[in-house]
C-alpha positions in Angstrom: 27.6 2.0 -8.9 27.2 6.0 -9.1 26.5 5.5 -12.9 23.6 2.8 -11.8 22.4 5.5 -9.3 22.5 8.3 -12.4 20.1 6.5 -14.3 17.8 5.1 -11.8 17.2 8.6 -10.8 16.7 9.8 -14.5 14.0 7.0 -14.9 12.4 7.9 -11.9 12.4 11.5 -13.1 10.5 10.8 -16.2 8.1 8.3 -14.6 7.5 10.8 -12.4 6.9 13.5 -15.4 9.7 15.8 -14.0 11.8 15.4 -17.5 12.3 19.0 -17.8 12.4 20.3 -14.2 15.8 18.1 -12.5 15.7 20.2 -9.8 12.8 20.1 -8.6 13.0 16.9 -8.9 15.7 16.0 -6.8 14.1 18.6 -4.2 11.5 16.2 -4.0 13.6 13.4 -3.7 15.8 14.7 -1.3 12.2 15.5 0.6 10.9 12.0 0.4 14.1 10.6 1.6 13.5 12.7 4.4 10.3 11.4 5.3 11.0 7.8 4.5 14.1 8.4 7.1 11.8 9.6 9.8 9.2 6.7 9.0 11.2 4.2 9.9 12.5 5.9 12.8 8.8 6.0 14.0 8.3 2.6 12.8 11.3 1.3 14.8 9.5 3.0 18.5 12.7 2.9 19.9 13.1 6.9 21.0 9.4 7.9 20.2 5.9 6.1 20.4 2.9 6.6 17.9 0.0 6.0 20.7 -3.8 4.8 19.1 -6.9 5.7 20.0 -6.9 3.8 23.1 -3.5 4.2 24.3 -1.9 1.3 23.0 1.8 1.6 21.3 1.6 1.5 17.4 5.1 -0.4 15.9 6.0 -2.1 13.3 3.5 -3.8 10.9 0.6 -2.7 13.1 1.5 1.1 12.8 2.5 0.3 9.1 -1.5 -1.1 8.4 -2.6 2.2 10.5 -0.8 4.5 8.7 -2.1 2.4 5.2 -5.7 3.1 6.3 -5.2 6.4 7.1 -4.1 7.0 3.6 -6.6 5.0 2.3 -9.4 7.0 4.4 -7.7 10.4 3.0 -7.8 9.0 -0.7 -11.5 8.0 -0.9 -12.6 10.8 1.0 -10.5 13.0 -2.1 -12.5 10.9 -4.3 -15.8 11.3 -3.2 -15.6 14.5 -1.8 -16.3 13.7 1.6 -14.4 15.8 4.4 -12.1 13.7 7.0 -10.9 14.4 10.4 -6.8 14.9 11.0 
């Protein structure tokens, strides 16, 4: 299973144009683990809540299709040049 893990992780590595730099790499990793972690920690709303706009609770798929446009927003507005708020 650990040798499975190995070369996942060396694949992902390459794909991810960090062939030369393993370190790094696995920084990175280690940081988007970390984020993924406390994702689904928000996503779950069972300590914290993620409030909209209006005041209602964001959980589950809805918070997961807020958080998609968000990125969305952020990613055209790269594109185009555009500035966007938060």
């Amino acid at each position: 299973m650990a040798a499975r893990r190995i070369i996942r992780a060396n694949r992902l590595l390459i794909e991810q144009g960090h062939k030369d730099d393993t370190i790094g790499a696995l920084n990175e990793m280690a940081e988007l683990r970390k984020d993924a972690e406390r994702y689904r920690l928000l996503r779950r709303g069972q300590h914290w809540s993620v409030i909209d706009y209006i005041g209602d609770p964001l959980r589950g798929e809805v918070l997961d299709a807020a958080v998609d446009a968000r990125l969305a927003m952020h990613a055209n507005s790269a594109l185009t040049g555009a500035a966007t708020e938060g």
